[in-house]
C-alpha atoms as one frame of an Amber mdcrd trajectory, in Angstrom:
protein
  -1.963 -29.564   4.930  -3.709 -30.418   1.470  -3.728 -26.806  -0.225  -6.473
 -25.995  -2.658  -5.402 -26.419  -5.805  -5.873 -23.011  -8.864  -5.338 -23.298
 -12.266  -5.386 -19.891 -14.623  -3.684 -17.892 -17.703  -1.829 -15.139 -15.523
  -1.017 -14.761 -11.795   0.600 -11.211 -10.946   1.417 -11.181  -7.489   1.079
  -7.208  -5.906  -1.836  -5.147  -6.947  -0.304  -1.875  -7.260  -0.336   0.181
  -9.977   1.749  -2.028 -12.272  -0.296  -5.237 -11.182  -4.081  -3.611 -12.079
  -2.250  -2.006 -15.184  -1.178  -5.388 -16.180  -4.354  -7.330 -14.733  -6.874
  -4.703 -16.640  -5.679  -5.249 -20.114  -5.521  -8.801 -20.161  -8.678  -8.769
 -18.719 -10.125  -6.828 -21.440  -8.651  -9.598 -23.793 -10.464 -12.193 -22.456
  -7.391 -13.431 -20.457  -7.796 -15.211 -16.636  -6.017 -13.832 -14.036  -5.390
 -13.569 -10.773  -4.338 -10.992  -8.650  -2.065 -11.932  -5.195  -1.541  -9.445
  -2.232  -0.740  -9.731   0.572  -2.549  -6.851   2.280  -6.667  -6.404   1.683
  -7.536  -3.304   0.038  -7.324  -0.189   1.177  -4.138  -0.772   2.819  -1.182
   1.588   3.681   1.420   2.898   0.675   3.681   4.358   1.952   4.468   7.138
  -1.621   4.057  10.911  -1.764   1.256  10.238  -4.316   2.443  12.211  -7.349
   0.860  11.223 -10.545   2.995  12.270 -14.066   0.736  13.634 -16.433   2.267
  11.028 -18.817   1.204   8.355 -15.966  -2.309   9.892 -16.055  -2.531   9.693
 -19.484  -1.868   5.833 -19.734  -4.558   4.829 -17.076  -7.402   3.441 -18.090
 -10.234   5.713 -16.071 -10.197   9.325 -15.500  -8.964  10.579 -11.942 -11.165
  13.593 -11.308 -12.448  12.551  -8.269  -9.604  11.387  -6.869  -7.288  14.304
  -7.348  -6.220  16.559  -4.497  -4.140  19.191  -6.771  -2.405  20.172  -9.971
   1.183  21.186  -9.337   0.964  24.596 -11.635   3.980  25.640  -9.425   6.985
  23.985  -8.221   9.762  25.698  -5.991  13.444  23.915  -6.096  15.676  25.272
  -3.187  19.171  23.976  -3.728  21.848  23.587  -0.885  23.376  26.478  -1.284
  19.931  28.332  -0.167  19.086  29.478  -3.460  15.822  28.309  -5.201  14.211
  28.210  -8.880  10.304  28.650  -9.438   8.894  27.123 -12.367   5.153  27.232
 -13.635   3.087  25.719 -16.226  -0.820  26.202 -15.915  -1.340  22.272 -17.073
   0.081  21.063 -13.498   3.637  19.271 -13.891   2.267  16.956 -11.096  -1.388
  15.448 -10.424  -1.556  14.913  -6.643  -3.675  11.805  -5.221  -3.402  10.161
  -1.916  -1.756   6.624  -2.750  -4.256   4.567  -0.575  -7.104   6.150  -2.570
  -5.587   5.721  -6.035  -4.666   2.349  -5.021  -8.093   1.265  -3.823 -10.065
   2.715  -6.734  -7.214   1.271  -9.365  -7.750  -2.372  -7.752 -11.327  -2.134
  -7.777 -11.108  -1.336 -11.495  -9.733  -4.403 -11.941 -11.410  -6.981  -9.934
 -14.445  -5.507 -10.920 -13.993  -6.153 -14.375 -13.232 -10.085 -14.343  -9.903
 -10.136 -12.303  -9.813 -12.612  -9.417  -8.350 -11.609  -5.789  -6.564 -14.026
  -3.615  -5.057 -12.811  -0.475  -1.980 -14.253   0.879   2.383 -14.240   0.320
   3.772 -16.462  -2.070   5.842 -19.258  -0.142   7.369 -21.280  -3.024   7.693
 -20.695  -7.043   8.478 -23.780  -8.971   8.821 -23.381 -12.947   9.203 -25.928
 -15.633   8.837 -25.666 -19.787   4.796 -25.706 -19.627   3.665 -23.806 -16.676
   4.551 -22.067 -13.779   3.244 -23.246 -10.105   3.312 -20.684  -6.785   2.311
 -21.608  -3.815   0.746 -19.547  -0.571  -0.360 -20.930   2.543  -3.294 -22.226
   1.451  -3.160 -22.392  -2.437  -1.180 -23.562  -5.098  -1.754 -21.892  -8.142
  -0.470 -23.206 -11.610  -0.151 -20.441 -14.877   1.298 -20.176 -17.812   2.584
 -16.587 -17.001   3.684 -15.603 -13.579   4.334 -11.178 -13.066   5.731  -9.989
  -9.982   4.536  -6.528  -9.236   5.219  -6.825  -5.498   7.774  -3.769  -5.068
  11.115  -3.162  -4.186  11.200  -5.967  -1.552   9.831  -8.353  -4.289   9.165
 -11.685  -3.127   8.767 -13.075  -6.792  12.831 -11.201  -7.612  13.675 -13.742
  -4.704  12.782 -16.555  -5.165  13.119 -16.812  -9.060  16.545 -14.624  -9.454
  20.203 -13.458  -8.754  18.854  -9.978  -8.730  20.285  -7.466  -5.907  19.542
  -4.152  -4.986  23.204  -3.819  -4.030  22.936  -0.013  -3.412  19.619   0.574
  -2.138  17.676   4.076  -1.923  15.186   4.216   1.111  13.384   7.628   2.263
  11.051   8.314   4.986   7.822  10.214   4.649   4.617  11.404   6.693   1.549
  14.061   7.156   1.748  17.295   7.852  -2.205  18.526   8.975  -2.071  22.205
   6.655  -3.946  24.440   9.497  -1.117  23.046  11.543   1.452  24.875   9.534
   1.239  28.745   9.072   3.315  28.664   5.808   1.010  27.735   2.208   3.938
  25.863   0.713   3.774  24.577  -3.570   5.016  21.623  -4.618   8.631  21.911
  -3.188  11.832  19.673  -3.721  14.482  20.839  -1.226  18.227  19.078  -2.188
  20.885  17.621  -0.425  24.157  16.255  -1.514  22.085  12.169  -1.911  18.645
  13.409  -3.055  15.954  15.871  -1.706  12.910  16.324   0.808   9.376  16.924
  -0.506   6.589  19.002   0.471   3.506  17.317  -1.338   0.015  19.514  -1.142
  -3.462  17.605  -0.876  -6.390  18.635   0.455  -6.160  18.660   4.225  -2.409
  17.961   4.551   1.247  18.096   3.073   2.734  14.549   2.349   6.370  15.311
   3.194   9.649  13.031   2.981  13.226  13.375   2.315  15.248  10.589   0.686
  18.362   9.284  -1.116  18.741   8.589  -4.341  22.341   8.873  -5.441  24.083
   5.814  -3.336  27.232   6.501  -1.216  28.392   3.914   0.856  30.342   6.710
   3.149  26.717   8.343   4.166  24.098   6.915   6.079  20.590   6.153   4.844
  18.042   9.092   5.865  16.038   8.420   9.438  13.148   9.218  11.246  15.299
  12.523  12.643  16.029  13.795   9.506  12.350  13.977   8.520  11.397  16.101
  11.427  14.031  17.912  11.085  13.384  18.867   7.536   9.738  19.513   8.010
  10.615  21.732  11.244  12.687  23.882   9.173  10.301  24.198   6.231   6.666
  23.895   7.758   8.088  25.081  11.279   6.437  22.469  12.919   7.149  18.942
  14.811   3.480  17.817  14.693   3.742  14.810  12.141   1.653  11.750  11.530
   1.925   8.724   9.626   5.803   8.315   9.583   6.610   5.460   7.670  10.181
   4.332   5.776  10.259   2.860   2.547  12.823   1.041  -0.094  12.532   2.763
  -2.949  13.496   0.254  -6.246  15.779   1.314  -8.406  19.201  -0.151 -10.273
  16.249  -1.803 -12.757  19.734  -1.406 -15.427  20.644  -4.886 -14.040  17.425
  -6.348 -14.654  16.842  -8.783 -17.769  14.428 -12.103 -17.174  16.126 -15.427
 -16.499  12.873 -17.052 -17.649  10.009 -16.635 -20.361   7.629 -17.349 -18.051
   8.650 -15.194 -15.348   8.588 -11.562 -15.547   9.139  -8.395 -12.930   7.430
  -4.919 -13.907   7.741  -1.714 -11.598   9.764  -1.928  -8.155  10.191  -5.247
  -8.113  12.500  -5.192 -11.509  13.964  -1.120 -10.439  12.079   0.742 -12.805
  11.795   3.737 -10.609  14.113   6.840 -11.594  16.792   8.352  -9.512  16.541
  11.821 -10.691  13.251  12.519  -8.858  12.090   8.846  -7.629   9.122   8.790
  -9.728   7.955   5.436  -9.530   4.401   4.909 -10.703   4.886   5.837 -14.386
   7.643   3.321 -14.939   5.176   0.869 -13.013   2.556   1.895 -14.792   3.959
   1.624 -18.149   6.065  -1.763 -17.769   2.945  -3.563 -16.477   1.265  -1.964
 -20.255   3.856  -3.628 -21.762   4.420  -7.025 -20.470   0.506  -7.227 -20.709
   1.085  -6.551 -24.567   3.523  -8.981 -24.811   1.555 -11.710 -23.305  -1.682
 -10.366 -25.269  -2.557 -12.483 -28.320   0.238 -15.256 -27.962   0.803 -18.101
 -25.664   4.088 -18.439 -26.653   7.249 -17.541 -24.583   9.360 -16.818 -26.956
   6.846 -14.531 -27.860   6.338 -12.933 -25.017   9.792 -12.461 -23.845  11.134
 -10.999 -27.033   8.443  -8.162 -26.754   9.299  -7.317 -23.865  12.677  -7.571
 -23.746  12.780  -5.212 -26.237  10.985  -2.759 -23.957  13.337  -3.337 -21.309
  16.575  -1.781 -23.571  14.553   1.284 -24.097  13.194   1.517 -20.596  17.382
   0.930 -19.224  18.351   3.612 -21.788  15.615   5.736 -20.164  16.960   5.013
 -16.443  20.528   5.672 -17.563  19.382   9.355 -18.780  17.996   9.789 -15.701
  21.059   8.216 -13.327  23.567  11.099 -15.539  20.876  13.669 -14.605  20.975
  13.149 -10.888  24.404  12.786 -10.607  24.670  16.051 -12.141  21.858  17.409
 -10.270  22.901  16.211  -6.865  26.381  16.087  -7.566  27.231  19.566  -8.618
  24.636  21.818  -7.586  25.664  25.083  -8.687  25.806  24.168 -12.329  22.358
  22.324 -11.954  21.461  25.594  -9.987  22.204  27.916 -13.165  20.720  24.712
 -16.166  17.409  25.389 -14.248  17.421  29.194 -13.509  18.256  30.295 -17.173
  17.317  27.420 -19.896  16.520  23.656 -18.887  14.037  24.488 -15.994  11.080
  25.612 -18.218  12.033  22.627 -20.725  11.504  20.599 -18.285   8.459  22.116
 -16.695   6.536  22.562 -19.988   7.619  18.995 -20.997   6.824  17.274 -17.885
   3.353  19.442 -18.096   2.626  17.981 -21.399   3.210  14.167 -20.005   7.003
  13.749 -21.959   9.731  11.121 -20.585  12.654  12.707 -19.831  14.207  10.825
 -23.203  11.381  13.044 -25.386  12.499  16.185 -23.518  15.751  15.821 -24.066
  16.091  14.094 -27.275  13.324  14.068 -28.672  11.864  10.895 -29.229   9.808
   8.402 -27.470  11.945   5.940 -25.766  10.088   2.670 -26.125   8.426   0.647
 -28.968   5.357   1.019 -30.280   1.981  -1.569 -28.951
């Protein structure tokens, strides 16, 4: 079949939050692009839908409408029963529900000059001048080609070595709140791997229980665990909307194999193992491989820049990988860091949008735009 053939400046293939961040500031330099998915929008994302304030802050439009809840209180019940409230009036955590944030973030984008084609990439073929991708009924040929299609990346397979070799995965779903009798905060309840969730919006509690410490002698979480968790916290078995979910991390591995080629959020492992947050380091990767590509059409150029965000963004993953080992690892010391010192540090510095590297050490952890 003779596929229609697309010529443009940028193709970013997933339109997630690291995609529109990406597509809306070249946009706004006058760059073409297109944006690839494989799903119309709205479509299902399976995420608890906890916004950072530091993610908030990076965004281009203002999420009033969209938000469900401010996290002013979080509860941490370790395994040993025990638990640790922390507070901070600003709201540690900005609740949304993913589909919506997704939906408005993409119409953002496409609204302001970015072209949508639906469809999966089938082939990638790269030489010194341009890239060329193909789907089903296109090919497309760019200079710059940015996978932002998650932790099952499509674009990681087909143009690297890269492995997830110890994957995280969690399961989540909806909890309806005049179901449950209990009013439950923001609550993170740990295991030996990771933690469950209980994740207030409006109408419903997005609840999930993952791994995020890797050990090859325990099985990944299932569907059993989940309604097991949320029977013992919510005290119910009613539960919608059960979905399970890669999670991608182990982004310490990842450096581009090409100058033209580049993976931001999931799809290079930018999300943290201490908590899972995902959508910052999404967020901010797809701000700075837009940056790089931003005023030069030169690869060397462009990969320099942001390969140089990439070493502080791996020193920022390996802060959090000690953290969670600790954390997960050795719960009664983590236990007694959060009840008496380090649990209102990190409250009042995740409240006033801080990485973990600022909280901690005191300094931002990547370069300046």
């Amino acid at each position: 079949m003779n596929k229609e053939t697309k010529q443009t400046d940028i193709v970013i293939v997933g339109a997630g939050p690291s995609g529109c961040m990406a597509a809306n500031i070249l946009v706004d330099s006058g760059r073409s692009v297109i944006l690839l998915d494989k799903n119309d929008f709205p479509r299902h994302k399976p995420c608890a839908g906890g916004l950072t304030p530091k993610t908030v802050e990076e965004l281009p439009f203002e999420i009033t409408d969209l938000k469900q809840h401010d996290s002013e209180t979080m509860l941490f019940k370790f395994t040993n029963g025990k638990t640790v409230d922390l507070n901070n009036e600003l709201g540690a955590c900005k609740m949304v529900v993913r589909e919506d944030f997704d939906e408005f973030f993409f119409n953002y984008v496409i609204e302001k000059g970015a072209e949508f084609i639906k469809g999966k990439v089938v082939k990638i073929d790269e030489n010194s001048d341009e890239v060329s991708l193909e789907t089903s009924e296109y090919k497309i040929k760019c200079n710059f080609l940015i996978g932002a299609d998650g932790a099952n990346s499509t674009v990681r397979r087909l143009t690297t070595d890269l492995k997830f070799n110890n994957p995280v995965f969690a399961f989540e779903g909806l909890v309806d709140r005049k179901i449950s009798s209990k009013d439950v905060p923001t609550k993170f309840v740990f295991n030996k791997l990771g933690y469950g969730w209980i994740f207030p919006k409006k109408d419903h509690y997005n609840v999930g229980i993952g791994n995020l410490v890797y050990d090859s002698s325990q099985p990944k979480p299932k569907k059993k665990d989940l309604l097991s968790f949320v029977r013992e916290e919510l005290g119910t078995d009613e539960i919608t909307h059960i979905t399970g979910f890669p999670i991608g991390t182990e982004g310490n591995e990842y450096l581009p194999t090409s100058k033209r080629t580049y993976l931001i959020g999931d799809a290079a492992g930018l999300a943290e193992t201490l908590l899972g947050e995902g959508i910052y380091n999404a967020v901010i990767s797809g701000k700075y491989i837009a940056n790089s590509i931003v005023g030069t059409s030169n690869p060397e150029d462009v990969y320099h820049k942001y390969s140089e965000f990439l070493i502080g963004m791996k020193k920022e993953l390996a802060l959090y990988n000690r953290a969670s080992k600790i954390l997960y690892k050795k719960q009664r010391m983590s236990y007694w860091m959060l009840k008496l010192f380090f649990g209102k540090k990190f409250m009042n510095g995740y409240s006033e949008g801080k990485t973990l590297t600022e909280i901690i050490k005191g300094k931002y952890p990547f370069p300046s735009t």
